[in-house]
VOTI-681548 format. One record per residue (C-alpha): residue number from 1; residue in three letters; x, y, z. Coordinates in pm, 1 decimal. Example, Ala and Ser with C-alpha at 12.3 -4.5 7.8 and 13.67 -1.06 7.14 Angstrom:
2
pos=1 | code=ALA | c1=1230.0 | c2=-450.0 | c3=780.0
pos=2 | code=SER | c1=1367.0 | c2=-106.0 | c3=714.0
END
This chain:
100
pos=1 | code=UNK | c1=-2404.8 | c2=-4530.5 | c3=1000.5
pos=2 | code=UNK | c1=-2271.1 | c2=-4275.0 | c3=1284.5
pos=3 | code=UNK | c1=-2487.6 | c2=-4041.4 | c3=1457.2
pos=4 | code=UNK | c1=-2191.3 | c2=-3906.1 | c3=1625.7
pos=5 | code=UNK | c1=-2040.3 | c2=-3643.4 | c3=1463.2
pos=6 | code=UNK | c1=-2139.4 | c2=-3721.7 | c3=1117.9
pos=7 | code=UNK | c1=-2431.5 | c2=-3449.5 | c3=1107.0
pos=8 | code=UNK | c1=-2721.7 | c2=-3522.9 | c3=905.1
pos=9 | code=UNK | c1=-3018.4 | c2=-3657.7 | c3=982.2
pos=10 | code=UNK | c1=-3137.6 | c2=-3755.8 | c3=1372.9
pos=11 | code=UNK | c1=-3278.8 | c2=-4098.7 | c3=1413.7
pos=12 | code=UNK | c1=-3628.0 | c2=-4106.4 | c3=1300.0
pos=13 | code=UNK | c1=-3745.7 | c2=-4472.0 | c3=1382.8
pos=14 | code=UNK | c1=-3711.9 | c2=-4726.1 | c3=1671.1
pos=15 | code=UNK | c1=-3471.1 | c2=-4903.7 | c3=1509.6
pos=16 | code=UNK | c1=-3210.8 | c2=-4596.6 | c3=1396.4
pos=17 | code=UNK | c1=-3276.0 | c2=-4475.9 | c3=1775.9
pos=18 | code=UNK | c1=-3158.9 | c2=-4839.4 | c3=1881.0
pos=19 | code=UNK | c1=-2898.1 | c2=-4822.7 | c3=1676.5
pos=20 | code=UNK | c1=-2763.0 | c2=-4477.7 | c3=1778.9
pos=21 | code=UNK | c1=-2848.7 | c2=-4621.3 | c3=2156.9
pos=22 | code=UNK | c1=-2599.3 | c2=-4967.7 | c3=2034.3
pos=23 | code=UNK | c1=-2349.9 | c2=-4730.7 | c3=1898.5
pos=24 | code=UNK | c1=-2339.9 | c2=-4503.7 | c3=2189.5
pos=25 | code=UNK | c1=-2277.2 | c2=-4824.1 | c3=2405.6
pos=26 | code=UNK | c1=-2011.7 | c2=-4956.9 | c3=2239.2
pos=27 | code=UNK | c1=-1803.2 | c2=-4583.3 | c3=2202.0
pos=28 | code=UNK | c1=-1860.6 | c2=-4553.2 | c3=2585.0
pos=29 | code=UNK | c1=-1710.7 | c2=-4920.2 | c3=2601.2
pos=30 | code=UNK | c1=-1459.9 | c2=-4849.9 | c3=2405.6
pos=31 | code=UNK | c1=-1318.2 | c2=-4530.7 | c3=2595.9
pos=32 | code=UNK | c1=-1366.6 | c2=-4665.9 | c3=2937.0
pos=33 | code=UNK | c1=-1142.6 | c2=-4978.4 | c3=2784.8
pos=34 | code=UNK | c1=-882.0 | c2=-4702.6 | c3=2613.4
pos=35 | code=UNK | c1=-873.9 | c2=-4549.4 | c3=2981.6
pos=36 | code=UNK | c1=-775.7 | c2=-4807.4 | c3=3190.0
pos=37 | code=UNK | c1=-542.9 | c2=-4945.2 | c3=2939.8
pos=38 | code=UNK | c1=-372.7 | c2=-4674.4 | c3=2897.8
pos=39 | code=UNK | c1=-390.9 | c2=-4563.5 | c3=3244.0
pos=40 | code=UNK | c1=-236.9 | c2=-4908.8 | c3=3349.2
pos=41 | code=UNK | c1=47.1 | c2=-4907.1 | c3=3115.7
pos=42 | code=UNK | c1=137.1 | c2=-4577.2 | c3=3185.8
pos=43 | code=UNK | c1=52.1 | c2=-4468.7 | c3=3505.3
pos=44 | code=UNK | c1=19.4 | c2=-4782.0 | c3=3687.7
pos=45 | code=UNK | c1=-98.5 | c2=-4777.1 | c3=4094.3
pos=46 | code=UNK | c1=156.4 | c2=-4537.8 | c3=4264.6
pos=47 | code=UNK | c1=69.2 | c2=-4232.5 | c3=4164.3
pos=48 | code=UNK | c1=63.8 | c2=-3922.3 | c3=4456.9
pos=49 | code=UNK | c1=82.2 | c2=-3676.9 | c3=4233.0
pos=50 | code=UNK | c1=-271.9 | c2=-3450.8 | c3=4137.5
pos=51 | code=UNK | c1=-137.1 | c2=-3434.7 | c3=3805.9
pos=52 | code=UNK | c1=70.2 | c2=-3625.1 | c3=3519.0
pos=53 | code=UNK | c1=442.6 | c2=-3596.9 | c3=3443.3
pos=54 | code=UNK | c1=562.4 | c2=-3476.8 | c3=3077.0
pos=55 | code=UNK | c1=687.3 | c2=-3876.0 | c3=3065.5
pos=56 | code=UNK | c1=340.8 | c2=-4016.6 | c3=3192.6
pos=57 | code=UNK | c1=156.3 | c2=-3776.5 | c3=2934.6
pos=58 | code=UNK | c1=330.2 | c2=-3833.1 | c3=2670.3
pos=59 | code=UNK | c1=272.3 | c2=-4245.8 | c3=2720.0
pos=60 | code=UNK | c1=-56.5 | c2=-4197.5 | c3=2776.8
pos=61 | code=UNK | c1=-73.8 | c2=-3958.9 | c3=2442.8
pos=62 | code=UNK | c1=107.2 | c2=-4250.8 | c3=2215.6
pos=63 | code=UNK | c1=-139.6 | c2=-4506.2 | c3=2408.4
pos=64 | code=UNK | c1=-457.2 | c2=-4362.9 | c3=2294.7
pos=65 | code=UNK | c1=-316.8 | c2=-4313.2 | c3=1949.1
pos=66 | code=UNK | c1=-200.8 | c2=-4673.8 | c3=1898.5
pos=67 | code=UNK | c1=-544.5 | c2=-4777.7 | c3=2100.5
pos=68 | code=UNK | c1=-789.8 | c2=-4619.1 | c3=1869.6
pos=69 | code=UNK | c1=-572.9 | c2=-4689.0 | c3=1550.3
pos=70 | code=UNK | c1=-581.6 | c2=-5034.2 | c3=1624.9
pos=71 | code=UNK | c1=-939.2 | c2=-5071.4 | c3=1653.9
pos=72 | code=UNK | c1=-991.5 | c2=-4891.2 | c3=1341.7
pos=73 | code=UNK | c1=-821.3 | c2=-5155.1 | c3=1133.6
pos=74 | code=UNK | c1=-969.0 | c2=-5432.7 | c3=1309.1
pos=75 | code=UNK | c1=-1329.4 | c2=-5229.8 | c3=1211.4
pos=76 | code=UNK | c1=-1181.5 | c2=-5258.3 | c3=834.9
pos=77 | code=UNK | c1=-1136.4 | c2=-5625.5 | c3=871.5
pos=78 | code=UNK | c1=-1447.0 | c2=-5735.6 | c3=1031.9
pos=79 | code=UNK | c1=-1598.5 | c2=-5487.7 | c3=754.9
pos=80 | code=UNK | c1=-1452.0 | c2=-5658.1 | c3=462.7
pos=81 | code=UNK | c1=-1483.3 | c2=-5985.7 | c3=641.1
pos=82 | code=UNK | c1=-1910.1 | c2=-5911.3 | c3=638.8
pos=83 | code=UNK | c1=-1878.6 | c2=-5846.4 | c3=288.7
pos=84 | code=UNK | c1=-1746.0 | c2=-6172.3 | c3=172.9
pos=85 | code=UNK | c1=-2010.3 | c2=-6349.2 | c3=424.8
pos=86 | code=UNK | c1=-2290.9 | c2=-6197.1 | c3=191.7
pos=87 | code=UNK | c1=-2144.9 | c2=-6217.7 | c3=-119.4
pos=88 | code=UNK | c1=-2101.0 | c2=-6596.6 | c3=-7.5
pos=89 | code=UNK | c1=-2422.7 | c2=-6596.9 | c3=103.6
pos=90 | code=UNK | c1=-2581.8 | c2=-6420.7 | c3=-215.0
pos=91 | code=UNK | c1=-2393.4 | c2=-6701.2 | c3=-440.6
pos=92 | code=UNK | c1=-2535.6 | c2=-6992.0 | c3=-235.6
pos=93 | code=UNK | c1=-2915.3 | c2=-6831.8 | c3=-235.6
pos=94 | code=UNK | c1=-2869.7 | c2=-6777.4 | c3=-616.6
pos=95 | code=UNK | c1=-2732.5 | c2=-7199.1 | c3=-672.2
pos=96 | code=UNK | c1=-3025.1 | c2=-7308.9 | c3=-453.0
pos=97 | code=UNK | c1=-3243.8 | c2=-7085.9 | c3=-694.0
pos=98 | code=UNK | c1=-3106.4 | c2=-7197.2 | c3=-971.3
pos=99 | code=UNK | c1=-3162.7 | c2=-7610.4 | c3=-859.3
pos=100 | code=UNK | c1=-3536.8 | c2=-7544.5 | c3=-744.4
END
């Protein structure tokens, strides 16, 4: 569930406000990461200039993109790799109800 730019409903309870606090976290985590990545690769320490080049733009431009794609499939895995945990763990609670 996103708070963040999905619209909808505000967090109503503790635990949706936690969550949207968690989520918030992580994003802020997760660009600060993106940022000196990025930054890093592209940029790296000698840099004089106030601004970028075209070249060190550009980088920085294919960095993010790659960055953020990449985390979005490893979302889909962990995603599909919860699933199978409690489908696994749905089968085993309905054998150990079936042998009580």
């Amino acid at each position: 569930m996103s708070w963040f730019g999905g619209g909808g409903a505000q967090p109503a309870g503790p635990s949706q406000l936690e969550s949207a606090k968690i989520e918030m976290e992580m994003m802020t985590d997760l660009f600060n990461k993106m940022s000196a990545t990025c930054h890093r690769k592209c940029v790296g320490n000698k840099h004089d200039m106030t601004d970028l080049n075209i070249g060190e733009m550009s980088c920085i431009d294919r960095c993010v993109g790659k960055y953020l794609e990449a985390h979005l499939k490893v979302g889909e895995v962990l995603k599909k790799v919860e699933e199978q945990m409690k489908a696994q763990q749905a089968a085993q609670q309905s054998i150990a109800a079936k042998l009580s």
